[in-house]
MIKE-375198 format. One record per residue (C-alpha): y, x negated, z negated. Coordinates in steps of 0.05 Angstrom, whole numbers, plus 32768, in hexadecimal, padded with zeros to 4 digits. Each point is the difference from the previous one (the first is absolute). Layout:
    c2    c1    c3
     Y     X     Z
...
***
This chain:
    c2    c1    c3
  8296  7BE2  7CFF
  8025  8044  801B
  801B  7FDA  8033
  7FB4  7FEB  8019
  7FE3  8043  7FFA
  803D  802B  8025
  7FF8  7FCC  803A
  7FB0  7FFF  8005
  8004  803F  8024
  8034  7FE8  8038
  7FDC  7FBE  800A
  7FB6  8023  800D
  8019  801D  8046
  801D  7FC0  8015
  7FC5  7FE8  7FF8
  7FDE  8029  8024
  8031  7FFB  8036
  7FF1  7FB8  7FF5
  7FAF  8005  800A
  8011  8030  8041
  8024  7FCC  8025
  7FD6  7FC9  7FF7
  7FC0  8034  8014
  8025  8004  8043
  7FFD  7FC2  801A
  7FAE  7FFA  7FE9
  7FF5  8044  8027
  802F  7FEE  8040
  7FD7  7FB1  7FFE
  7FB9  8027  8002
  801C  802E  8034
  800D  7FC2  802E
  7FC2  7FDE  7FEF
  7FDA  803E  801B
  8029  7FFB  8041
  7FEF  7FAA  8005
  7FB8  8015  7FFA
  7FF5  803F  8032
  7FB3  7FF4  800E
  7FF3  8011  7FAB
  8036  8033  8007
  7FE4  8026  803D
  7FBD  7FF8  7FDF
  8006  801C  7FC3
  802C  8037  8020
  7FC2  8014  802B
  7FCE  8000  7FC1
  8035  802C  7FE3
  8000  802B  8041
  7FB1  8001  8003
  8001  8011  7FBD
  802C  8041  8001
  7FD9  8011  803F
  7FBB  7FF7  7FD9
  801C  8020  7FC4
  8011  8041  8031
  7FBB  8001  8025
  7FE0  8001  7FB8
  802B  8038  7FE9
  7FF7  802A  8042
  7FB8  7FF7  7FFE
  8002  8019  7FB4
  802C  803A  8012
  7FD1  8038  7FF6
  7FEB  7FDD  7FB4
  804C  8008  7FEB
  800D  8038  8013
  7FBE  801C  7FDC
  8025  7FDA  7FC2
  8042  801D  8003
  7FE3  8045  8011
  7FE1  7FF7  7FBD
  8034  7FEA  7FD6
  802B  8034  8020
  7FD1  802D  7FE3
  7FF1  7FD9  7FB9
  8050  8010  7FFC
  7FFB  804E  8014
  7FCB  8014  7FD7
  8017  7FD5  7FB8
  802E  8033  7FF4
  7FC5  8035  7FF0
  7FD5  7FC7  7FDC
  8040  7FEF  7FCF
  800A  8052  7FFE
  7FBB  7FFF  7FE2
  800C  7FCA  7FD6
  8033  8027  7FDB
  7FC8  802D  7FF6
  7FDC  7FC9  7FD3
  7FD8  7FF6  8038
  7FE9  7FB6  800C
  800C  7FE1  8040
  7FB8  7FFB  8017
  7FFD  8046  7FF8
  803A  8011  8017
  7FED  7FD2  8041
  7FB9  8021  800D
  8024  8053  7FEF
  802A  7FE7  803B
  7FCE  7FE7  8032
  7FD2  8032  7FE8
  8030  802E  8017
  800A  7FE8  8041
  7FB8  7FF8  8011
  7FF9  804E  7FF0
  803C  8010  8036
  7FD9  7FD0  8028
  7FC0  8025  8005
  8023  8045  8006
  8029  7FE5  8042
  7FB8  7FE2  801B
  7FD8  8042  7FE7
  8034  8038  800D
  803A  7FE4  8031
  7FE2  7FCF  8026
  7FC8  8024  8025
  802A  803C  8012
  802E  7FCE  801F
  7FCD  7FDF  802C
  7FE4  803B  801F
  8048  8026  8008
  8016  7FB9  802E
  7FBD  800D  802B
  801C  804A  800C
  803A  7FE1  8017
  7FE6  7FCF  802B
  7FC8  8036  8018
  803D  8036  8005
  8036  7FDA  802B
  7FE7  800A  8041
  8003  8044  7FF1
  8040  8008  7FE4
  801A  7FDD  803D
  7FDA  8028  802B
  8024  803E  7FDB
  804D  7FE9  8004
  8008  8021  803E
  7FF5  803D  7FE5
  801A  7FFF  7FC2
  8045  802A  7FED
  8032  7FC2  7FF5
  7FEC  7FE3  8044
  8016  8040  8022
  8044  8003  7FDD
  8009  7FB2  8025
  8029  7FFD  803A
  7FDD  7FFB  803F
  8016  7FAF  8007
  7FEC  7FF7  7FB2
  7FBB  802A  8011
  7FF8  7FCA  8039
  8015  7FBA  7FDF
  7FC1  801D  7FC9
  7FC9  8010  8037
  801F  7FB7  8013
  7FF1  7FE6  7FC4
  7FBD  8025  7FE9
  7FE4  7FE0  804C
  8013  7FBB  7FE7
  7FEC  8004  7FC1
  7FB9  801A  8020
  7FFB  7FC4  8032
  8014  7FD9  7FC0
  7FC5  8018  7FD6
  7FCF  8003  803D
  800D  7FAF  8010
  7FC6  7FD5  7FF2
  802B  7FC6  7FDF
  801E  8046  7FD9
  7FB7  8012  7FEB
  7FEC  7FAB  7FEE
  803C  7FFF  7FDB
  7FF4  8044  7FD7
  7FBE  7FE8  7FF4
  8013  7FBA  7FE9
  8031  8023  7FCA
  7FCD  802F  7FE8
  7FDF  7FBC  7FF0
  8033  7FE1  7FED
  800C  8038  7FCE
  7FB7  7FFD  7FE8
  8001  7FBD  7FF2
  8044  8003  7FDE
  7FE7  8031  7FCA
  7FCD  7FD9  7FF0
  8031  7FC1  7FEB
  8026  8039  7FE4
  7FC9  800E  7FD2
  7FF3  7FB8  7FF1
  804F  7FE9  7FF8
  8007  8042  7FD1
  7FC3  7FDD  7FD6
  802E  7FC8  7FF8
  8041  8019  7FF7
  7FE3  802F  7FC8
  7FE4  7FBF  7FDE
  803B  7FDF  8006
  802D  8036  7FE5
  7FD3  8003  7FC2
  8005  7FB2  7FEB
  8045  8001  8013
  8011  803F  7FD2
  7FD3  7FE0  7FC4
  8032  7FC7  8008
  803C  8021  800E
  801D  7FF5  7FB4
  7FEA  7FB4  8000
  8018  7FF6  8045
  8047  801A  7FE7
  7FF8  7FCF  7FC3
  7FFA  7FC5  8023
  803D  8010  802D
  8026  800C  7FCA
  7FEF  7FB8  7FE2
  8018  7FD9  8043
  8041  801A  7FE9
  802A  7FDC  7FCE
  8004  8025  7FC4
  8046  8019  8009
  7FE1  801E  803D
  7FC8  8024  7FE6
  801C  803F  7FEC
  8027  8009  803E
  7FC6  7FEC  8028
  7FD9  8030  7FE0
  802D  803E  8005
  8012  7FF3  804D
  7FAF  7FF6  8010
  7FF4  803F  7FD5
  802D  8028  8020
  7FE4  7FE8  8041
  7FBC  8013  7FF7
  8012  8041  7FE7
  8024  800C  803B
  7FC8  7FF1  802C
  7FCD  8020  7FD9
  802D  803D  8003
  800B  7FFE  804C
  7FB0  7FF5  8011
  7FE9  803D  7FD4
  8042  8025  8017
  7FE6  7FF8  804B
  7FC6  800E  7FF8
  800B  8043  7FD1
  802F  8016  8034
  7FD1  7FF2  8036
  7FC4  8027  7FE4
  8033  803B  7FF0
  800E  8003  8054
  7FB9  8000  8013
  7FF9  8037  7FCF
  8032  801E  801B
  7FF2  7FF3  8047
  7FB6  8014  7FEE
  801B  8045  7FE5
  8036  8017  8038
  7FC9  7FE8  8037
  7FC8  8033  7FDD
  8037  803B  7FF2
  8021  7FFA  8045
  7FB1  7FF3  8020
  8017  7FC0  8028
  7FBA  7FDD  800E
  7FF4  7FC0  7FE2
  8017  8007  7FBC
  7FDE  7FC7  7FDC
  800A  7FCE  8039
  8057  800B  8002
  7FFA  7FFF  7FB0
  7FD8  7FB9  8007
  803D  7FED  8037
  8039  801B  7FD8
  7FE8  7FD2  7FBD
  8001  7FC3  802F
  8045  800D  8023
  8026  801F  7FC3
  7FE7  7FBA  7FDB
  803D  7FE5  802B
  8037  8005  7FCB
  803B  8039  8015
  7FF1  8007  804C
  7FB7  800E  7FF9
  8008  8048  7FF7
  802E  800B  8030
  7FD5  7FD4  8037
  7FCB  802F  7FEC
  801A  8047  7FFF
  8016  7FE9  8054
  7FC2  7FEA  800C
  7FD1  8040  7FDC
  8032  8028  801E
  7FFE  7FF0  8045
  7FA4  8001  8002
  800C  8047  7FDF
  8025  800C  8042
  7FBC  8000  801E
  7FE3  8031  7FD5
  8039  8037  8008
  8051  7FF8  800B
  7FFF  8036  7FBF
  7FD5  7FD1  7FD0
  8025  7FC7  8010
  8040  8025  7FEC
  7FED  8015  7FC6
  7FDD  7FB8  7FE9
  8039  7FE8  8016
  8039  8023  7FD5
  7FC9  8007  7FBF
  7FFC  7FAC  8006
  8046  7FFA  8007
  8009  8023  7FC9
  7FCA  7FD6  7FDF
  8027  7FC9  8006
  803E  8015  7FE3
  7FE3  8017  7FBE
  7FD7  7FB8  8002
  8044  7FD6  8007
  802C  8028  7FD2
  7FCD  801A  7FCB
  7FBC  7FDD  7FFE
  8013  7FBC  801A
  803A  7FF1  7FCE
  7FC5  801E  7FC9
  7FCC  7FCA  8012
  8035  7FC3  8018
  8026  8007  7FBF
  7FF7  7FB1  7FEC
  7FFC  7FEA  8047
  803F  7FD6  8014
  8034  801F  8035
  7FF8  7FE4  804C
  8031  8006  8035
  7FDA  802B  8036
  800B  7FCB  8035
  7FE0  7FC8  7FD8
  7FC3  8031  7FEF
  7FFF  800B  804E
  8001  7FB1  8011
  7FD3  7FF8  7FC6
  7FC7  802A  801C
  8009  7FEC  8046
  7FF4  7FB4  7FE2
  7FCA  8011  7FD4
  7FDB  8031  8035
  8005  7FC3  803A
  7FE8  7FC9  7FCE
  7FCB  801F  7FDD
  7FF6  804B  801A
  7FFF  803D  7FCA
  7FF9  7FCD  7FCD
  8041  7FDC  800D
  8025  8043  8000
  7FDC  801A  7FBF
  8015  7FBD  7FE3
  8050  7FFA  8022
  8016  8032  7FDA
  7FF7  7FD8  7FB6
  8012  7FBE  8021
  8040  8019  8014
  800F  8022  7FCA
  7FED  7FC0  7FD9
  8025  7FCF  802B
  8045  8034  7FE6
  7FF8  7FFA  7FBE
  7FFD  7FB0  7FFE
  8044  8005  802A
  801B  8031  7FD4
  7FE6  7FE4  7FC4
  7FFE  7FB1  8009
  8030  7FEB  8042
  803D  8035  7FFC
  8008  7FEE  7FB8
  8002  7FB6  800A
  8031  8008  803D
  8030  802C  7FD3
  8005  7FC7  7FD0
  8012  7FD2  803B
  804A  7FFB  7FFA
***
């Protein structure tokens, strides 16, 4: 009877060794039967082909729907962690849910009442003041420090940029974008509707979404399953508010040293600096070149000192306040936050680099967390 039991174990992989060899032959015979009938073959390989290519059109021409959806789950995730904060605050989830959207309808309104009309007429000064700040370059102090040759090759370029403007395709194709940007706030408007709708039903379900995951696992599975998807969503929950905390602190900012130093336009470069700063660890720095060099055409002295009080902006943001508001968010290499946004930003504009950041940082902690481990136990 001992002697039965110790051998059971030895004789279950022979026979399995047993069952693989005689499953070769049956899958080499069906291979050759596909190759003595090539019309059904070739056949069902097109249906396969048509299919993919069907399957592709349908997804392409539903593009815009997904990313509405994962715009809004991306969301659900970033704002759970202030619903479950309130929660620990014996407040339900329903309330905690309509606090939070209340909330952000309230910032909402103030950006539309307070920010948003400011901004509108401060771009039609600019568009109404260009020809006269070009008209006034000549004679400003910084293009009389130029070299004679560098005071040429910009009279050069202020004559093309003239004919440029001044072109009638120029003028069709200004006026086509001014429509074209009409017509895109309007589906912003409409696709914000949706997206806010979404992000509701998808936060309501949030906890029974996680649930059901968590039963597709075997039960083994479940804990670990649920700490590694925890830990996920708080790391993207923390990286969407963190980005968007630090962005509203450099429009602030950028609001404040544009008023003190009297650079025009100071609620327009806030609005531009919370866009570009939403690029994680580059944004700033693609900013303070960019607000430095249109201060140049206010005064070389205004632009030196926006440009030294940003700079030193952005030191006290990546050494003081952005380790403060990033604290749970997972460590990236700088070059894969850099291909990261570059991906996002050409597949789905400031969207896909609000949303690269927590992807990557994601797609780390299943390799650190799932793949190294079962490689190190590879022997």
């Amino acid at each position: 009877m001992t002697d039965a039991v110790e051998s059971s174990p030895s004789a279950a992989p022979a026979e399995q060794v047993e069952v693989i060899e005689h499953e070769r032959p049956r899958r080499l015979g069906r291979f050759v039967a596909g190759l003595d009938h090539p019309l059904a073959t070739g056949f069902l390989a097109t249906i396969g082909v048509l299919g993919a290519l069907v399957l592709g059109s349908a997804i392409g021409s539903i593009s815009t729907i997904l990313v509405y959806i994962i715009l809004a789950m991306f969301l659900a995730v970033g704002l759970d962690p202030i619903v479950r904060m309130l929660e620990r605050h014996r407040v339900k989830r329903g309330a905690g849910i309509a606090i939070v959207f209340c909330g952000f309808a309230l910032v909402m309104i103030a950006f539309f009442v307070f920010v948003l009309p400011p901004v509108i007429a401060q771009v039609v000064q600019l568009v109404q003041a260009i020809p006269a700040l070009v008209e006034d370059i000549p004679q400003s102090d910084w293009f009389n420090q130029l070299a004679p040759d560098a005071q040429a090759a910009v009279l050069a370029a202020l004559e093309q940029i003239a004919e440029w403007i001044s072109a009638p395709s120029t003028l069709a194709t200004l006026g086509g974008g001014v429509l074209a940007v009409g017509v895109g706030f309007i589906a912003a408007i409409s696709a914000s509707f949706i997206v806010i709708a979404l992000t509701l039903y998808f936060l309501a379900a949030l906890t029974a979404a996680k649930r059901a995951l968590y039963a597709l696992a075997p039960a083994r599975n479940r804990p670990r399953l649920e700490d590694l998807t925890e830990r996920i969503t708080d790391s993207v929950g923390s990286a969407l508010i963190g980005s968007v905390i630090l962005s509203s602190i450099n429009a602030a900012v950028v609001f404040v040293l544009h008023v003190v130093i009297q650079l025009p336009f100071p609620a327009l470069m806030a609005v531009i600096a919370f866009v570009v700063t939403l690029i994680p660890l580059f944004g700033s720095v693609i900013f303070w070149i960019f607000a430095s060099i249109i201060a140049l055409f206010t005064s070389p002295t205004q632009a030196l000192i926006f440009f030294i009080a940003y700079l030193v902006y952005i030191q006290i943001e990546s050494y003081v306040v952005s380790p403060r508001v990033m604290n749970k968010a997972i460590e990236i290499p700088a070059a894969l936050v850099l291909i990261g946004a570059l991906a996002g930003g050409a597949l789905a504009g400031i969207v896909g680099v609000l949303v690269a950041l927590p992807v990557m940082a994601s797609i780390l902690l299943i390799i650190r967390e799932v793949v190294v481990p079962r490689q190190d136990l590879k022997v």
